[in-house]
VOZAGU-861182 format. One line per 2 residues: their letters; for each residue x, y, z of C-alpha. Coordinates in pm, whole numbers, plus 50000, padded with zeros to 5 digits. Layout:
% residues N
A	X,Y,Z; ...
//
This chain:
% residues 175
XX	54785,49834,80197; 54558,49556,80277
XX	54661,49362,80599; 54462,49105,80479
XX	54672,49047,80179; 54981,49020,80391
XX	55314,48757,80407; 55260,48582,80743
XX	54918,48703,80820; 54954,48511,81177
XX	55211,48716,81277; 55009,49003,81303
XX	54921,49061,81656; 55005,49254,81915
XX	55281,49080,82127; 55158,48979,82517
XX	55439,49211,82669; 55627,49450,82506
XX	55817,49551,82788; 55899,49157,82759
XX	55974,49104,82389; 56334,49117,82212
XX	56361,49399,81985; 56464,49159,81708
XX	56236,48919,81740; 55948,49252,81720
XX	56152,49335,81384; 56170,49015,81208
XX	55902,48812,81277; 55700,48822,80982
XX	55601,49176,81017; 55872,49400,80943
XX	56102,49177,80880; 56181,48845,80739
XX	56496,48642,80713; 56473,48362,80491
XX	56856,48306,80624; 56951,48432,80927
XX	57114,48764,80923; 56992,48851,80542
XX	56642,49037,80577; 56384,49097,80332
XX	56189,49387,80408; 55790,49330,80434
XX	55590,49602,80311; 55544,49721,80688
XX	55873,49717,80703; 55961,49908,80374
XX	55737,50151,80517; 55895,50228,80816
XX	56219,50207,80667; 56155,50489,80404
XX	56017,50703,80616; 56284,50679,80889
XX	56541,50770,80600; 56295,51052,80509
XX	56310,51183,80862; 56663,51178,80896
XX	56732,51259,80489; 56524,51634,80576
XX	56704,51705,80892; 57025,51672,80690
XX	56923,51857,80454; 56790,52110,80688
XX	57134,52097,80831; 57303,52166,80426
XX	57417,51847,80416; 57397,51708,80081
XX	57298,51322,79995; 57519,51099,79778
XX	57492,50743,79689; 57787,50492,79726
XX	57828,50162,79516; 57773,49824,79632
XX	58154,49680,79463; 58426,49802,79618
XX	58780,49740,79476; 58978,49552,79708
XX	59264,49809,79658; 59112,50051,79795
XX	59133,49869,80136; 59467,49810,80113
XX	59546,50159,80059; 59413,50238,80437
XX	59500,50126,80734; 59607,49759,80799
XX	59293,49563,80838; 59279,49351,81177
XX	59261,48991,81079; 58918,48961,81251
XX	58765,49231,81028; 58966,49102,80679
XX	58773,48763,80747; 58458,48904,80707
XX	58456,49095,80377; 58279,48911,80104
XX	58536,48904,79839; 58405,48774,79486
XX	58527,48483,79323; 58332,48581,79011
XX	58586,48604,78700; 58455,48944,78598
XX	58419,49086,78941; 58778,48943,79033
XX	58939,49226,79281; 58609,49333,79431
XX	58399,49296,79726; 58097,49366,79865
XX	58115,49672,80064; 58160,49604,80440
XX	58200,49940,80564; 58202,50310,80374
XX	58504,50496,80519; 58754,50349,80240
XX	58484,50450,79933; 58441,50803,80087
XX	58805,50904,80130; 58872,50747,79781
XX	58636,50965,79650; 58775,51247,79851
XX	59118,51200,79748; 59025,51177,79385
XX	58772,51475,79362; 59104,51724,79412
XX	58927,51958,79717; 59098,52252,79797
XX	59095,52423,80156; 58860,52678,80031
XX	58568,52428,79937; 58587,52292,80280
XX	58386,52170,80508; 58168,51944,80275
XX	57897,51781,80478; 57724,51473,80325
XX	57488,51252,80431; 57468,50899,80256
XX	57243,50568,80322; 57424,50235,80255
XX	57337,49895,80251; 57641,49667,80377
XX	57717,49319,80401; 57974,49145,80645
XX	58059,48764,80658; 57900,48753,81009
XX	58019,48359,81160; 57677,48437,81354
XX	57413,48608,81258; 57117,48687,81496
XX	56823,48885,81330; 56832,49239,81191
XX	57041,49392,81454; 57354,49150,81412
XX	57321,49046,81047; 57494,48957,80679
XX	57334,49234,80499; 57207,49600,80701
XX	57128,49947,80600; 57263,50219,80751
XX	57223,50616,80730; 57532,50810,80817
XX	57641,51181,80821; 57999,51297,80792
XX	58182,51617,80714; 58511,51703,80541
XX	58680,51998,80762; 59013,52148,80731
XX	59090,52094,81122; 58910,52055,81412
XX	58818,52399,81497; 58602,52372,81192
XX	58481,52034,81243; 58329,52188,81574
XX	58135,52457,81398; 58031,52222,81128
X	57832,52054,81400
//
């Protein structure tokens, strides 16, 4: 990679004072990060580079650990969050909910938990296939009223472990 065929050429420098500097102003000033509209980043090359091998990193030491990767969609059905818990009003306003006629009933995935016990509940375990350990990386979005950078934003990834036990005896061994 070239930096001299770079997005926002100007913006690569070192800052004055790290010590100083905002972590999410370092992320998203043209280097890592850019965000077109505040709190939905695109992901420089840099960037893209440091996130892939951060999810490498942490996608071998799961695996290391025999936990297994899975990928979870985007569209969620909106039933599935009302099949939970009651959603605080707070949270409810921020799901993106589409209008669309043919995605009618969806939204835009604010937060895994409902997917993964769906999917749980539908795959039929039994005691003796517990604990299942997965590890998954999502991208999320969130109607944020306002967002500040990468760190408080409309759209963010995030990598996340979690294990299926039978109690918590075996929930403490699992980790």
């Amino acid at each position: 990679m070239k930096l001299s065929k770079q997005l926002f050429l100007s913006n690569h420098h070192k800052p004055q004072d790290y010590s100083q500097a905002k972590t999410s102003k370092l992320m998203s000033n043209g280097v890592i990060t850019y965000n077109l509209n505040r709190g939905i980043p695109f992901y420089l090359p840099i960037g893209k580079k440091i996130l892939k091998k951060l999810q490498d990193l942490v996608l071998n030491e799961a695996e290391s650990q025999d936990m297994d990767e899975i990928s979870v969609p985007y569209l969620v059905k909106d039933e599935i969050l009302e099949s939970g818990e009651d959603l605080t009003e707070t949270f409810s306003k921020r799901i993106i909910r589409l209008k669309n006629s043919y995605l009618m009933g969806f939204h835009l995935r604010t937060t895994h938990e409902p997917s993964i016990l769906n999917l749980s509940n539908m795959s039929q375990l039994t005691h003796t296939q517990l604990p299942i350990r997965y590890v998954f990386n999502v991208e999320s979005f969130m109607g944020v009223q306002k967002p500040k950078n990468i760190l408080r934003g409309r759209q963010f990834n995030s990598f996340i472990g979690a294990s299926l036990n039978g109690n918590e005896k075996s929930l403490d061994e699992s980790f």
